[in-house]
MIDOSE-1310 file (N, C-alpha, C; in nm, 2 decimals, decimal comma, always signed):
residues 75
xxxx	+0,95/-0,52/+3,57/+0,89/-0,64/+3,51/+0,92/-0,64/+3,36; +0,96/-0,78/+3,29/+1,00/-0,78/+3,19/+0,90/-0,82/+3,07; +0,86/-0,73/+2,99/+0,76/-0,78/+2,93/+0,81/-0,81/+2,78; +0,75/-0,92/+2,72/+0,80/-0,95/+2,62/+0,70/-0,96/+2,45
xxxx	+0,75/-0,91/+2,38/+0,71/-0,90/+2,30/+0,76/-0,98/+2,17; +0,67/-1,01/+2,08/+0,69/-1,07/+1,98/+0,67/-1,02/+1,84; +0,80/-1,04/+1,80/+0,80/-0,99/+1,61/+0,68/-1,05/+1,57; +0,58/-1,01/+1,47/+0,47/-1,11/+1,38/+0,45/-1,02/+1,28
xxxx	+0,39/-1,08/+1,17/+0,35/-1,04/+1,05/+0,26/-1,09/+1,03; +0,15/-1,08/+1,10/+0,00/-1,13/+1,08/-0,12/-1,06/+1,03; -0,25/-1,09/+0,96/-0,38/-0,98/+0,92/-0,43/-1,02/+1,02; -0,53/-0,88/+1,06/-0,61/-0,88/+1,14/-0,70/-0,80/+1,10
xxxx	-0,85/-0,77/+1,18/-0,94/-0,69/+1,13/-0,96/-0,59/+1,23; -0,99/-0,46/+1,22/-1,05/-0,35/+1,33/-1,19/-0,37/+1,29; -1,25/-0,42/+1,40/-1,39/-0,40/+1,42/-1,46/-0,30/+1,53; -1,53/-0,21/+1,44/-1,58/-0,09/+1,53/-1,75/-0,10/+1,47
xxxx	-1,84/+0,01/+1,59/-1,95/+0,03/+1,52/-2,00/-0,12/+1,41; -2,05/-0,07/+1,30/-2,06/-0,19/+1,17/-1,93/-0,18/+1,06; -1,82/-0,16/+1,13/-1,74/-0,14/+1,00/-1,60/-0,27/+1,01; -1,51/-0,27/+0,91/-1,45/-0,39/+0,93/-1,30/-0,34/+0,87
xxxx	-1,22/-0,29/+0,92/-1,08/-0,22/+0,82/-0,97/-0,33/+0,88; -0,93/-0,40/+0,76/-0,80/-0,43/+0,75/-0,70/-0,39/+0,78; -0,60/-0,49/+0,90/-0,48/-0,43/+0,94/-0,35/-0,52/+0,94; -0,23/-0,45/+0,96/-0,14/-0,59/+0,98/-0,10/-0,57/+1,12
xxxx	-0,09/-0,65/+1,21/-0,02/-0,65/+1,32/+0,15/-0,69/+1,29; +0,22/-0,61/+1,39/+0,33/-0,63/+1,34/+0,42/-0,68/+1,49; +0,38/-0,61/+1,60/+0,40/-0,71/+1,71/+0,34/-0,73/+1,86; +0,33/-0,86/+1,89/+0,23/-0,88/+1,99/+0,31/-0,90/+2,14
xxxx	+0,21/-0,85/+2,23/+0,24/-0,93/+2,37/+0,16/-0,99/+2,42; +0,14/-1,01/+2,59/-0,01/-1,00/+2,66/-0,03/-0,96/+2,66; -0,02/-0,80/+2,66/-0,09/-0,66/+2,71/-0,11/-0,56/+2,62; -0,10/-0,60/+2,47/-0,08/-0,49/+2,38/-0,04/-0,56/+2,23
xxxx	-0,05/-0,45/+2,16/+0,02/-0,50/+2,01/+0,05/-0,35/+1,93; +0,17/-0,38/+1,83/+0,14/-0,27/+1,74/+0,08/-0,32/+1,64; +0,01/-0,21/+1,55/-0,10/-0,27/+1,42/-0,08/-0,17/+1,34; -0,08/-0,17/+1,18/-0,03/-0,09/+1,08/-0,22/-0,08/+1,02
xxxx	-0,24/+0,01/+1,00/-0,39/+0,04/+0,91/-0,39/+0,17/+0,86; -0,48/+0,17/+0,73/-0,47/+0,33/+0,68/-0,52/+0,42/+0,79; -0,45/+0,51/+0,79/-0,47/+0,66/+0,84/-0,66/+0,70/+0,85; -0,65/+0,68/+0,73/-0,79/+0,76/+0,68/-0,91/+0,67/+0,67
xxxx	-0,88/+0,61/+0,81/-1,02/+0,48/+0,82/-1,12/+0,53/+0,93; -1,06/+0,66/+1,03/-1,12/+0,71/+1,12/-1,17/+0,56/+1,18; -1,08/+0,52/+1,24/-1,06/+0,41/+1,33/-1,09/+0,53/+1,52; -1,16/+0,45/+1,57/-1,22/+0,50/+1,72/-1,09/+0,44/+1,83
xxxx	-1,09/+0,54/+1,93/-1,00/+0,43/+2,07/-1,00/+0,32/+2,13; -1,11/+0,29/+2,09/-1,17/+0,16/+2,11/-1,27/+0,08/+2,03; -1,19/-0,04/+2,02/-1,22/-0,15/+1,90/-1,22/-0,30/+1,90; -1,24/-0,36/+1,85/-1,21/-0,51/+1,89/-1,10/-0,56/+1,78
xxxx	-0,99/-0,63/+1,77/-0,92/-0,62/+1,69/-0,88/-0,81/+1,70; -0,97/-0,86/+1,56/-0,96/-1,00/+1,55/-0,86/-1,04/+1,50; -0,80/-1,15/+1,52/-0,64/-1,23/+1,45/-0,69/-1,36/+1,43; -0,79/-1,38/+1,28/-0,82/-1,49/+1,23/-0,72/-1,60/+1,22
xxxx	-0,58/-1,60/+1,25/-0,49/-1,71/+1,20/-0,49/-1,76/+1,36; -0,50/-1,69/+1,48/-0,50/-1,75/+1,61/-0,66/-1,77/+1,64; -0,73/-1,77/+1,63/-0,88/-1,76/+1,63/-0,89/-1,67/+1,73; -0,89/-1,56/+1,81/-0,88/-1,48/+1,87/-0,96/-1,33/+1,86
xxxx	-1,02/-1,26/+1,95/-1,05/-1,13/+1,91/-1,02/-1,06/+2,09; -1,00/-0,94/+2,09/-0,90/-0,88/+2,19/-0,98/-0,72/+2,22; -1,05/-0,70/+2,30/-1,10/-0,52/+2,31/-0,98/-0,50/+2,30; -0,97/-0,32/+2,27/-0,85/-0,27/+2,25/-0,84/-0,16/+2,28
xxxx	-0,77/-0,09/+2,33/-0,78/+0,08/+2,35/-0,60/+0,13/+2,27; -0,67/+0,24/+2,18/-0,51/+0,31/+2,14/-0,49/+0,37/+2,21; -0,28/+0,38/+2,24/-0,24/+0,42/+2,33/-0,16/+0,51/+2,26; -0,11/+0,55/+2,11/-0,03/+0,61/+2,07/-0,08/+0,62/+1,91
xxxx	-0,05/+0,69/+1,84/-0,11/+0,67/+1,67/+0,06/+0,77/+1,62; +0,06/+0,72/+1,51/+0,15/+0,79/+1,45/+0,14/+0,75/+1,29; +0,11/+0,82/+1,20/+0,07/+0,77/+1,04/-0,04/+0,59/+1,08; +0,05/+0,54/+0,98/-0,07/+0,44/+1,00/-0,04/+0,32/+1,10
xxxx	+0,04/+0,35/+1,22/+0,09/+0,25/+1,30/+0,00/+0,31/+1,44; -0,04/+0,22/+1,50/-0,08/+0,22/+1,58/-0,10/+0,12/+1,68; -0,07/+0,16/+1,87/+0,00/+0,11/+1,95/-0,13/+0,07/+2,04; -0,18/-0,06/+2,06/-0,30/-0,06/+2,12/-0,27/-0,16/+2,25
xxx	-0,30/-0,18/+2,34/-0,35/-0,21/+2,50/-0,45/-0,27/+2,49; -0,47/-0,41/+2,52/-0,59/-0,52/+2,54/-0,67/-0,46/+2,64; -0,78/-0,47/+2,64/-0,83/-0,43/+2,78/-0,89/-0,50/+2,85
C-alpha cells in the first residue's frame, strides 16, 4: 500500500500535560507526520499536536526521535 506523504512547512503546537512547545511540521500524511522541536522540551510519547493554519488538532504517539526531529503516528 502506497502511502503518501506531503512536503509542508507549517507551525504547530505540542500540547502535553499544561504545557505548549512550539514546533514546525515538515511533512504530513494520514497516518503520521515529521515535526522539528527543541530537544530539551522533554516532550512525552504522547501528545496532541495542533496545526492552527488547518484548524486541526491530531493525538499523536512518537515513533522515532532523533535531535530535534521527530516521527509521530496519529492515533
Amino acid at each position: 500500500m502506497y502511502k503518501r506523504v506531503t512536503l509542508v512547512v507549517k507551525p504547530g503546537q505540542i500540547i502535553f500535560a499544561d504545557a505548549k512547545v512550539e514546533c514546525t511540521i515538515r511533512t504530513m500524511s494520514r497516518f503520521g507526520a515529521s515535526i522539528e522541536a527543541s530537544p530539551h522540551a522533554n516532550i512525552p510519547d504522547q501528545f496532541v499536536l495542533l496545526v492552527s493554519s488547518d484548524h486541526k488538532s491530531y493525538a499523536c504517539n512518537v515513533v522515532r526521535r532523533r535531535g530535534k526531529r521527530m516521527v509521530i503516528a496519529f492515533a
